[in-house]
C-alpha positions as MATLAB code, in Angstrom:
seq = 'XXXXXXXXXXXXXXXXXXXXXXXXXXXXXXXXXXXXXXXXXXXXXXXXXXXXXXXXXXXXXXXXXXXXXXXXXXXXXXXXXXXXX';
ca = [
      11.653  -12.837    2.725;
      11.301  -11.308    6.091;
       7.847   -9.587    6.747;
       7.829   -5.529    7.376;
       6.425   -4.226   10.527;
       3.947   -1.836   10.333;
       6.582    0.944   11.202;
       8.198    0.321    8.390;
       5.639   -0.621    6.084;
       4.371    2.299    3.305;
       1.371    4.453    4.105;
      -0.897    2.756    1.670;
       0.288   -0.670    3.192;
      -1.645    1.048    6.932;
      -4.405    2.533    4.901;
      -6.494    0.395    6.033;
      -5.491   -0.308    9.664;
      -5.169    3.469   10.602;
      -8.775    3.802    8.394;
     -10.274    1.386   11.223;
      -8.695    2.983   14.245;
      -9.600    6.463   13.102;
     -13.285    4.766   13.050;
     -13.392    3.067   16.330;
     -11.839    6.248   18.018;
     -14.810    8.855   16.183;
     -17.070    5.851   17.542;
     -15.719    6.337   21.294;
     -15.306    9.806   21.213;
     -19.140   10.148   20.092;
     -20.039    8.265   22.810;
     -19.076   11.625   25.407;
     -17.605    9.321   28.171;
     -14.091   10.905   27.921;
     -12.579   13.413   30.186;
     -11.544   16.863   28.481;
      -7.910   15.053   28.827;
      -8.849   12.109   26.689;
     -10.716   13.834   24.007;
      -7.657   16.043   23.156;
      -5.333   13.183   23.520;
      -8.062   11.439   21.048;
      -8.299   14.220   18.677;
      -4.964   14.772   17.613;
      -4.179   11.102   17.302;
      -6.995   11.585   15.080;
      -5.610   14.042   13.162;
      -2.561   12.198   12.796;
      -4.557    8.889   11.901;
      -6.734   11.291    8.901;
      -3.019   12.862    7.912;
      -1.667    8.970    7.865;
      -4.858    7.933    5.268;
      -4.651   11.227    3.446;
      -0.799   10.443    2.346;
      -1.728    6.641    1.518;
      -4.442    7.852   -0.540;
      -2.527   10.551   -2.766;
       0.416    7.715   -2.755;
      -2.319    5.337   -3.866;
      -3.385    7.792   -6.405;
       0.050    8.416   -7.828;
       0.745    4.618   -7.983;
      -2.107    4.475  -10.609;
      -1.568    7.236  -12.480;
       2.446    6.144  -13.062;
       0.366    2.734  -13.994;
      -1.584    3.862  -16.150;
       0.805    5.941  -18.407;
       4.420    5.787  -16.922;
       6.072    8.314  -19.285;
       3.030   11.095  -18.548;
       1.845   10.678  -15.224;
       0.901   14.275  -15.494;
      -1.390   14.386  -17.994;
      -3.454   11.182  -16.739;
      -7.385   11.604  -16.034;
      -8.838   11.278  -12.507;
     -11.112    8.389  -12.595;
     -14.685    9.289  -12.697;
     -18.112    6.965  -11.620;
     -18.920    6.540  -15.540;
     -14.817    5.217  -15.511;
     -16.274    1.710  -14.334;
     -18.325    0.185  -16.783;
];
């Protein structure tokens, strides 16, 4: 079976990859070596890199509750720290 590109791939599938991008750009941004240019170029493909994560997580999240009880998905619990044993 053919392998998806990332373009077509599901958010949670580039949770991870847009996670580490989203780092490395905060990291260079921090840094204050970027013309007024670049920083707004670099914040809103931040923005769009959080939004990405964001929608991977609550797809995540959804994923697990429809898991967990797939004829209630609404009435399933948040996990919690205790939730780990």
């Amino acid at each position: 079976m053919p392998r998806k590109n990332t373009e077509e791939a599901s958010p949670v599938a580039r949770f991870e990859q847009s996670l580490e991008e989203l780092e490395q750009l905060v990291e260079k941004m921090e840094q204050g070596e970027m013309s007024l240019e670049e920083s707004l170029a670099a914040y809103e493909r931040g923005v769009g890199l959080y939004r990405q994560c964001q929608t991977a997580l609550e797809q995540a999240e959804l994923r697990v509750r429809l898991l967990s009880d797939p004829d209630r998905p609404d009435t399933a619990q948040p996990f919690t720290a205790d939730d780990g044993g």
